[in-house]
C-alpha positions as CSV (number, residue, x, y, z in Angstrom):
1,X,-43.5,-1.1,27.8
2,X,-42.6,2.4,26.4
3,X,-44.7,5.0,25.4
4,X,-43.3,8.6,24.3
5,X,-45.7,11.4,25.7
6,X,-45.3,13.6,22.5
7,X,-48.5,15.1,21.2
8,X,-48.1,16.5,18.0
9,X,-50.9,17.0,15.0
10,X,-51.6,14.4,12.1
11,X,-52.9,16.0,9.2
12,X,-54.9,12.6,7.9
13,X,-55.3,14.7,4.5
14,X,-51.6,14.7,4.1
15,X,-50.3,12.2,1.5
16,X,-47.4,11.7,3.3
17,X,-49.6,9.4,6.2
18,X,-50.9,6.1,5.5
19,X,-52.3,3.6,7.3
20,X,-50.4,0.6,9.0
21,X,-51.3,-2.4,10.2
22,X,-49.2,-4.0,13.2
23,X,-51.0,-2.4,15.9
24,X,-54.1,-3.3,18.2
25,X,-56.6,-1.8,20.5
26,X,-56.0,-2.0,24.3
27,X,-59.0,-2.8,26.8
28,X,-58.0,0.4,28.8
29,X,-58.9,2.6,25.4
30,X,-55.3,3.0,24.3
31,X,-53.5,1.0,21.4
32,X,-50.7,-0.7,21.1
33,X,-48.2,-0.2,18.2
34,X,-46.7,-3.9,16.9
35,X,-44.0,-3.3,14.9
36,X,-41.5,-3.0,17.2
37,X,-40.4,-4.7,20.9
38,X,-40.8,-1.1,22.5
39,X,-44.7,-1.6,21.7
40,X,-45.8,1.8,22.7
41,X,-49.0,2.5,24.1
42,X,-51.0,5.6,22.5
43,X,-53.9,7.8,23.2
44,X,-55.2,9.5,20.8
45,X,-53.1,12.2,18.9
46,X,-49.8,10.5,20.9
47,X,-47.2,9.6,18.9
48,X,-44.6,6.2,19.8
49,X,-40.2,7.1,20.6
50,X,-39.8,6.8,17.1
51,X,-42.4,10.0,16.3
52,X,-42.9,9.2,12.6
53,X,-45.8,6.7,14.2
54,X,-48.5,7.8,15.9
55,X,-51.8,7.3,16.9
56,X,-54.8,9.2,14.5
57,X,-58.3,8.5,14.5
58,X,-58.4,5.2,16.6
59,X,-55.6,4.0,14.4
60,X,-51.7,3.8,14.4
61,X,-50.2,5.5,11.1
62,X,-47.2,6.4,9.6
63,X,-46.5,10.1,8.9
64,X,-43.3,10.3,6.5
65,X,-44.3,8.1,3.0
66,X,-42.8,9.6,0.7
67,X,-40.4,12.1,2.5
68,X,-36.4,12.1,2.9
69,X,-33.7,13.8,4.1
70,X,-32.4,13.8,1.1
71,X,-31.0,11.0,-1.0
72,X,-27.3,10.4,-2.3
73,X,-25.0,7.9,-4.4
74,X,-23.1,5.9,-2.4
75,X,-19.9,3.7,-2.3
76,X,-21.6,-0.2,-1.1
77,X,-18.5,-0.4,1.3
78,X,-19.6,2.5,3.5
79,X,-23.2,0.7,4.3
80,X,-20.6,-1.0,5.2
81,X,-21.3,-4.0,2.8
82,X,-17.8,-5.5,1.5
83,X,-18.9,-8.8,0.2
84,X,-22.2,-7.2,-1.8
85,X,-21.6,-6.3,-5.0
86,X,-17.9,-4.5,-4.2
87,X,-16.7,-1.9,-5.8
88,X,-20.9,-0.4,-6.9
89,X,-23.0,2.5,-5.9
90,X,-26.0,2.7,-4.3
91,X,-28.3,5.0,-4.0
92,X,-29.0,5.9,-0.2
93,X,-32.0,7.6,1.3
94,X,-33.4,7.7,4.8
95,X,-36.4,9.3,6.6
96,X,-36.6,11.0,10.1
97,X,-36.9,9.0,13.3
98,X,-35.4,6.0,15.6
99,X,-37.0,3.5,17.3
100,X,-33.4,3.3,19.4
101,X,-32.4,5.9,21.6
102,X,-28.3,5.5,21.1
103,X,-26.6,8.2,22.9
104,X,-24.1,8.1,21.2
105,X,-25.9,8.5,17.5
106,X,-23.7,10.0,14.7
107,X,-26.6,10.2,12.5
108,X,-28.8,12.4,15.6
109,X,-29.9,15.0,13.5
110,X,-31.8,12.9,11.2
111,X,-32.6,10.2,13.3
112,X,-33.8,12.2,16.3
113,X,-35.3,14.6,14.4
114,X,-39.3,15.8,15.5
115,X,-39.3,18.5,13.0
116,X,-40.9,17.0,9.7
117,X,-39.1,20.0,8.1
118,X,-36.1,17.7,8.1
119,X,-37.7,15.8,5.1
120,X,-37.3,18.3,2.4
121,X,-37.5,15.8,-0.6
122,X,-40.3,14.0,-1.9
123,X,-40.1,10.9,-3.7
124,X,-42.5,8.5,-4.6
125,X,-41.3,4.7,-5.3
126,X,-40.6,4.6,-8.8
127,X,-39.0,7.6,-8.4
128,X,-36.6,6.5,-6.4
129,X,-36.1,3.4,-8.6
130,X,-35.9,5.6,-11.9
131,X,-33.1,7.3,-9.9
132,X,-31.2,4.5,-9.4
133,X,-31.3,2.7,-12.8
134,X,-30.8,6.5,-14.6
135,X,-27.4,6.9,-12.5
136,X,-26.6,3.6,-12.7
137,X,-26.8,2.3,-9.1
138,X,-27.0,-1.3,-8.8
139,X,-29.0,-1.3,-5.3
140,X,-31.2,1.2,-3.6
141,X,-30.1,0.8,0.9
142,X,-32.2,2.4,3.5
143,X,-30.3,4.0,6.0
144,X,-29.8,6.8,7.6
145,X,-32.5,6.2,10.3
146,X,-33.7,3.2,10.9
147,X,-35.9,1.8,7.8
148,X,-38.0,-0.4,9.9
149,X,-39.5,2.7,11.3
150,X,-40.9,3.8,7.7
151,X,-41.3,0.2,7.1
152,X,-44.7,0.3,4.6
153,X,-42.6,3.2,2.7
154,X,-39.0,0.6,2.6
155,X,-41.3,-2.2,1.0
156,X,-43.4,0.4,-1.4
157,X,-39.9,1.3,-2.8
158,X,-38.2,-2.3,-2.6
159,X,-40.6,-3.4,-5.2
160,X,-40.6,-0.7,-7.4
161,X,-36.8,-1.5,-7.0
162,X,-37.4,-4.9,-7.8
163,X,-39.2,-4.6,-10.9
164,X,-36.5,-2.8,-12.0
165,X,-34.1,-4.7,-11.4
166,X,-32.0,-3.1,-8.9
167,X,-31.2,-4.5,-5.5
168,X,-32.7,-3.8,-2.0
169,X,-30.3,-2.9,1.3
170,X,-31.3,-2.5,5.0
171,X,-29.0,-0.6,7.3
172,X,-30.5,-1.9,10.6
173,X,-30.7,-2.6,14.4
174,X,-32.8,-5.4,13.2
175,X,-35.0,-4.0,16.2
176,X,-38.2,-5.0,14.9
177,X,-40.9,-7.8,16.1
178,X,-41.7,-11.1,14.6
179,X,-44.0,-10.8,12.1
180,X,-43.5,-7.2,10.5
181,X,-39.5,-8.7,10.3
182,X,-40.9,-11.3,8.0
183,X,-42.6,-9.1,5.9
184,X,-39.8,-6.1,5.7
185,X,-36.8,-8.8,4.9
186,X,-38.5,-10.6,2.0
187,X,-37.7,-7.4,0.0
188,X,-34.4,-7.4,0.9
189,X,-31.5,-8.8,-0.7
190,X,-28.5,-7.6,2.2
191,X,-28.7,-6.1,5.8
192,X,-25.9,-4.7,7.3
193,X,-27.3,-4.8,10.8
194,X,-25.9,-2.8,13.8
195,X,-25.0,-5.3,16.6
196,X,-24.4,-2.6,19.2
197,X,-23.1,-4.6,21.8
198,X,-23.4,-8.0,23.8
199,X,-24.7,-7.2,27.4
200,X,-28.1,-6.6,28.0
201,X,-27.3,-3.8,30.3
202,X,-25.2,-2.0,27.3
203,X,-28.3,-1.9,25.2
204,X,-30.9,-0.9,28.3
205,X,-28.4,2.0,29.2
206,X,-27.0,3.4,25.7
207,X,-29.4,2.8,23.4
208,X,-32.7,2.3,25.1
209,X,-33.3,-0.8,24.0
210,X,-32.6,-4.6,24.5
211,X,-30.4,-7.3,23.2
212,X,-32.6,-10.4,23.2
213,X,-35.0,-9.0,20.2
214,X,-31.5,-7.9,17.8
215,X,-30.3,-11.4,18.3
216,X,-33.6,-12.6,16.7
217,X,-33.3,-11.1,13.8
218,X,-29.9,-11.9,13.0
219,X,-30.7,-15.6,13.5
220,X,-33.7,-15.5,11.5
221,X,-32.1,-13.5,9.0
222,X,-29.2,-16.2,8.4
223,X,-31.4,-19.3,9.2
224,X,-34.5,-18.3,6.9
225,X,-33.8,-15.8,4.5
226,X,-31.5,-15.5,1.5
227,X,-30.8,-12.2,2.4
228,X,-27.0,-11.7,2.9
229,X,-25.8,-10.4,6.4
230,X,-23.1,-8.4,7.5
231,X,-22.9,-7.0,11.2
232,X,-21.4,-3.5,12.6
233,X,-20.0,-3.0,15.8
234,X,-19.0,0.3,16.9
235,X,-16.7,-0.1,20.0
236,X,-17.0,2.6,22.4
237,X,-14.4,2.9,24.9
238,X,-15.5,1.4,28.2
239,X,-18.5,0.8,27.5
240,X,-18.7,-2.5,24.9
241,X,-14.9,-3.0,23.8
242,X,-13.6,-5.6,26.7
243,X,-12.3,-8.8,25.6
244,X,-14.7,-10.5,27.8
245,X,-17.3,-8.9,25.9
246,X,-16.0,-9.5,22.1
247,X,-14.8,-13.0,23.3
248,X,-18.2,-13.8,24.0
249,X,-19.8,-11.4,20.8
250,X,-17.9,-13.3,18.4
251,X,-18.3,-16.9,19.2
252,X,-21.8,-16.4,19.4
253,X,-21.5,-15.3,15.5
254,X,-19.6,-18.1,14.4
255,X,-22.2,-20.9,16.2
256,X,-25.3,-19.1,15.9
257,X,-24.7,-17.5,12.5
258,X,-21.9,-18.9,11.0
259,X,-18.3,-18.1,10.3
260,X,-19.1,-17.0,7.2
261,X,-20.9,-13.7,8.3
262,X,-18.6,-10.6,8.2
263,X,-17.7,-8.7,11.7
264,X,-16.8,-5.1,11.0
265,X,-15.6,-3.1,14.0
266,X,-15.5,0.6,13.6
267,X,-14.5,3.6,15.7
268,X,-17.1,5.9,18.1
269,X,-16.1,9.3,17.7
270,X,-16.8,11.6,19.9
271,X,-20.9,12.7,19.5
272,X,-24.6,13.2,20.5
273,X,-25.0,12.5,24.2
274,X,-21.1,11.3,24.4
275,X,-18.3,13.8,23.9
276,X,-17.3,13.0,27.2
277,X,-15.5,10.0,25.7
278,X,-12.5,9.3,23.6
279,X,-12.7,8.3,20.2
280,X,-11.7,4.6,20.0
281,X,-7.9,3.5,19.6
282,X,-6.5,2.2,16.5
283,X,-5.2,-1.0,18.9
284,X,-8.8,-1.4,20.0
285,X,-9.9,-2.5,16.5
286,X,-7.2,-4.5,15.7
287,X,-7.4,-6.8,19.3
288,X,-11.1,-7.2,18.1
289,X,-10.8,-8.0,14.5
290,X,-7.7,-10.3,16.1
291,X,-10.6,-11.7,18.5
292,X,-13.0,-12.5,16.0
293,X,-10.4,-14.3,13.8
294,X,-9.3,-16.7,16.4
295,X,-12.9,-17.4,16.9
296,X,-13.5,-18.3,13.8
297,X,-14.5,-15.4,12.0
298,X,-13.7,-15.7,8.3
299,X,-14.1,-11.8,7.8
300,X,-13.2,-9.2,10.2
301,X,-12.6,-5.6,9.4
302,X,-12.1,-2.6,10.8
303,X,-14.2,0.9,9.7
304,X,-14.3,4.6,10.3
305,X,-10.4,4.9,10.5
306,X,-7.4,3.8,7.7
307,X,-6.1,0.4,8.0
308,X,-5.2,-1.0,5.0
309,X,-4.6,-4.9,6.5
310,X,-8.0,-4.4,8.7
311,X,-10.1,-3.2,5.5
312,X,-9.3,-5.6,2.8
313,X,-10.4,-9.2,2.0
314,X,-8.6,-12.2,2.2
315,X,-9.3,-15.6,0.6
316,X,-10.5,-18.3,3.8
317,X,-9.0,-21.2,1.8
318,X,-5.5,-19.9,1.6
319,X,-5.0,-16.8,3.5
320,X,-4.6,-14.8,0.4
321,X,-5.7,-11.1,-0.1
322,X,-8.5,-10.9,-2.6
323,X,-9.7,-7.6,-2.9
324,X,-7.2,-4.7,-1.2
325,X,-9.0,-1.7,-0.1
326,X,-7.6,1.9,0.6
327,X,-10.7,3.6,2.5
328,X,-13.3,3.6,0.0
329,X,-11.5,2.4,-2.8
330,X,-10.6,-0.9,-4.3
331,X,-6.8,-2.1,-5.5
332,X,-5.6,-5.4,-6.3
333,X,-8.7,-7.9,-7.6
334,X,-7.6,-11.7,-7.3
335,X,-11.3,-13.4,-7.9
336,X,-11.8,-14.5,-11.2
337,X,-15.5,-14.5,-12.9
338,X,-16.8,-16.6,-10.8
339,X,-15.4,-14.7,-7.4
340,X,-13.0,-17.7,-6.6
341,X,-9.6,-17.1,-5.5
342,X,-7.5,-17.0,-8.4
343,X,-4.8,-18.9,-5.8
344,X,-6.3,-21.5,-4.5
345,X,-10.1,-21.8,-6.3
346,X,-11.9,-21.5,-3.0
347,X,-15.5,-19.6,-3.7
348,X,-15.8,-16.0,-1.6
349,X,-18.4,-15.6,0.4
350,X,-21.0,-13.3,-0.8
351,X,-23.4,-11.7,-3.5
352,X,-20.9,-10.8,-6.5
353,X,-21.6,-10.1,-10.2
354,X,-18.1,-10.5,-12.0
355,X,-15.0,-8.3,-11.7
356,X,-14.9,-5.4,-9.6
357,X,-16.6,-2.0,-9.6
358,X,-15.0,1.0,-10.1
359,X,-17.3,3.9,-8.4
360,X,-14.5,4.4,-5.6
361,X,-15.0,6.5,-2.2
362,X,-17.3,9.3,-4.3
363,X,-20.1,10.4,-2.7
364,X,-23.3,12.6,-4.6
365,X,-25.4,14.0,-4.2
366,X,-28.8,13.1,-6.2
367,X,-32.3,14.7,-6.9
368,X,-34.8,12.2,-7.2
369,X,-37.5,14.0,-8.8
């Protein structure tokens, strides 16, 4: 079990704390936070590894409802979603927090943040769906940080999402316990979930974490939901890039998932707690993407540096490319209406809503309210 040891004040008259309800008491006087597999263990006015949760007036709350670090139009392919609605924007907004300690986090000064003065932007739920339906974004994704973290404010804004009719994505380590997953995923229509690595010591070392719980989630995901799934890989030299390793990674996928789940592998740069290490070769990505194909991986790509054979799509019936990409943007478009290959007729895998989008590899910046 893990507890954090940080004291720091909750203001129960702040708007921005609510209650939450996956926690119970302990019979040595402290409770136990639920929502997660790190399950910390508070006294009062102690606050879990993730900080935004913390123990006030005999109960666990949630500090940050409401608050972001700021919220910004996105191209779907850097989530990275590439069988979701391709070629869209989203709007994208996270909080402050992790319930991971990665060291190698590119996202560290948001996610590790314990100074609340990183959330400078309030936004309430239908805000943040007004927002997306006036700068016509077809889905709303929570990343950032972790959203399971500020899970009661993810769900508040799904369904004001919802009832607008734009679309829900999680950026995840799926690190979350049985039934708050349930809950959080039935708002969700696609996770892109961060499958960090396949050893058990990899995720106890780097990240803090364990690999059991992840796997969980991805298999309940895929076996119980309609939510659609994509998985991220980033291959740190060393540490989580052998063959043994993605041998093992990707076979997994293919007959615990299914080969129809997309792999994408994508380059550590140097960051965080590990700028001792090299960023990862082009060669790397390609022996992994070349990996995961042999195993039966219908979709592998590779992220965070330009490969124009690595990033695009190609049809599983015939071999042929069906949607080219150049970093963030899409070329050549070979699916008809209803996203079959226009070669052979087979049907793509994924969530897609006619021809192409056209937002591109922009990125704005957006005031909510």
């Amino acid at each position: 079990m893990n507890t954090s040891n940080v004291h720091a004040p909750i203001n129960l008259q702040d708007p921005s704390v609510v209650a939450t309800r996956y926690w119970h008491r302990l019979d040595d006087g402290r409770v136990q936070c639920d929502l997660c597999p790190r399950a910390c263990r508070l006294q009062e006015g102690q606050r879990g590894l993730c900080f935004v949760r913390g123990r006030a007036n005999d109960a666990v709350v949630m500090t940050t409802w409401g608050r972001s670090s700021g919220f910004a139009l996105d191209p779907i392919e850097k989530k990275p979603l590439n069988h979701f609605l391709p070629g869209t924007s989203v709007l994208s907004f996270g909080t402050a927090g992790c319930n991971l300690a990665c060291k190698f986090c590119q996202n560290w000064d948001i996610s590790k943040s314990r100074d609340n003065d990183t959330l400078m932007e309030q936004a309430s739920p239908a805000g943040i769906a007004n927002a997306a339906v006036r700068m016509g974004a077809q889905s709303v994704a929570y990343t950032y940080n972790d959203p399971v973290i500020f899970h009661e404010y993810a769900i508040d804004v799904a369904q004001a999402c919802h009832a607008r009719g734009i679309r829900n994505v999680a950026v995840t380590a799926g690190y979350i316990c049985d039934e708050p997953r349930e809950e959080f995923f039935r708002h969700m229509d696609a996770a892109n979930v961060d499958l960090k690595g396949f050893t058990e010591d990899f995720y106890f070392k780097v990240t803090g974490a364990h690999l059991q719980p992840v796997l969980d989630t991805l298999v309940y995901l895929k076996k119980q939901t309609g939510v659609w799934l994509e998985l991220t890989t980033l291959l740190i030299p060393g540490l989580n890039d052998s063959e043994a390793e993605l041998q093992a990674m990707t076979q997994w996928v293919v007959e615990n998932l299914g080969a129809d789940v997309p792999m994408h592998f994508t380059a550590f740069h140097p960051d965080y707690r590990m700028r001792d290490i090299g960023a990862t070769p082009l060669s790397t990505l390609q022996d992994a993407r070349r990996i995961a194909r042999a195993n039966g991986v219908r979709h592998a790509y590779i992220g965070n540096v330009h490969d124009a054979e690595g990033s695009s799509t190609y049809c599983h019936g015939c071999g042929e490319r069906v949607i080219e990409r150049a970093g963030y943007r899409l070329g050549d478009w070979k699916l008809g209406e209803t996203a079959a290959c226009e070669h052979c007729g087979t049907s793509a895998d994924g969530v897609f809503a006619g021809a192409a989008g056209q937002w591109g590899p922009r990125r704005i910046r957006v005031q909510v309210n």
